[in-house]
C-alpha positions in Angstrom: 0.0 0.0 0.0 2.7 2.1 0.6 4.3 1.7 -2.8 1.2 3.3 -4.1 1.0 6.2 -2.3 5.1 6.9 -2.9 4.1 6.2 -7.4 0.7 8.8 -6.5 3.1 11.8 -4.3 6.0 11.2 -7.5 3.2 11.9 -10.1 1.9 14.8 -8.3 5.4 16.3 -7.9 6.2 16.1 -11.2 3.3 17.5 -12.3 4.0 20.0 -10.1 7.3 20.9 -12.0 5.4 20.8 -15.2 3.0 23.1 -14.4 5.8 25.5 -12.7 7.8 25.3 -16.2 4.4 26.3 -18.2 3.3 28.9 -16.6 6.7 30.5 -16.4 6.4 30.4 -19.8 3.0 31.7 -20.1 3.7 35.5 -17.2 6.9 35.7 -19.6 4.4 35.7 -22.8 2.6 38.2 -20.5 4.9 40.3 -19.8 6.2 40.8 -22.8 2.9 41.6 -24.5 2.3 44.5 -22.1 5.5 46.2 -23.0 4.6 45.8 -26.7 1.7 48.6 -25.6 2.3 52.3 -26.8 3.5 53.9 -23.9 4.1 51.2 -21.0 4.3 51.8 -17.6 7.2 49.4 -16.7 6.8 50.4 -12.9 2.9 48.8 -13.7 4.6 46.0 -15.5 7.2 44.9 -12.7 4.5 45.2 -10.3 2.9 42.9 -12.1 5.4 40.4 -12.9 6.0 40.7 -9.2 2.3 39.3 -8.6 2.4 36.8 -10.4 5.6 35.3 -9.6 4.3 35.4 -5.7 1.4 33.6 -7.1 2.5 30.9 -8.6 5.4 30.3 -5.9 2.5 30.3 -3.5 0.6 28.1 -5.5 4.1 25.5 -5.7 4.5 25.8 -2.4 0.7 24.4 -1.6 0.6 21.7 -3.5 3.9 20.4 -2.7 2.4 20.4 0.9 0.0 18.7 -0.4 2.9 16.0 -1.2 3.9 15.9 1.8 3.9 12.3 3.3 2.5 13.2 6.5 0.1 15.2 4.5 -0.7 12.9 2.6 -1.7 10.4 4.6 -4.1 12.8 6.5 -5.1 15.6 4.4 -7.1 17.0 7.3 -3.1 17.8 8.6 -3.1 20.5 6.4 -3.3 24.0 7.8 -5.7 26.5 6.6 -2.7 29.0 6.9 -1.4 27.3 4.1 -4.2 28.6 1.8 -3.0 32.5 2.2 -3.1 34.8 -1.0 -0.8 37.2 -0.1 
């Protein structure tokens, strides 16, 4: 049983790193259309990038947790804390 659970927590991680890689690629495609604008506020468009980096490390960072092996043997573990958006 616990074979299963370690081949389940390896998918998820890589998946994980797959999604991390695509998105990247995706707030770089952002970014680089807004500064294609007339007239771009690049204060506006580091703030942004700056969001969404945060974002997306705070989305890593939760479903790694998720990963966890204590977590994942009793997802009720998990703290609420975890689900911040800031």
């Amino acid at each position: 049983m616990e074979n299963s659970f370690d081949a389940v927590r390896a998918m998820m991680l890589e998946n994980v790193e797959r999604v991390g890689f695509v998105t990247q690629i995706y707030v770089d495609l952002a970014v680089r259309i807004m500064r294609l604008f007339p007239g771009a506020n690049e204060e506006l468009i580091r703030t942004s990038r700056n969001t969404f980096d945060r974002k997306v490390q705070t989305n890593e960072r939760l479903w790694r947790g998720f990963c966890m092996p204590r977590i994942f043997r009793r997802p009720s573990a998990f703290r609420s804390s975890t689900f911040s958006l800031s």
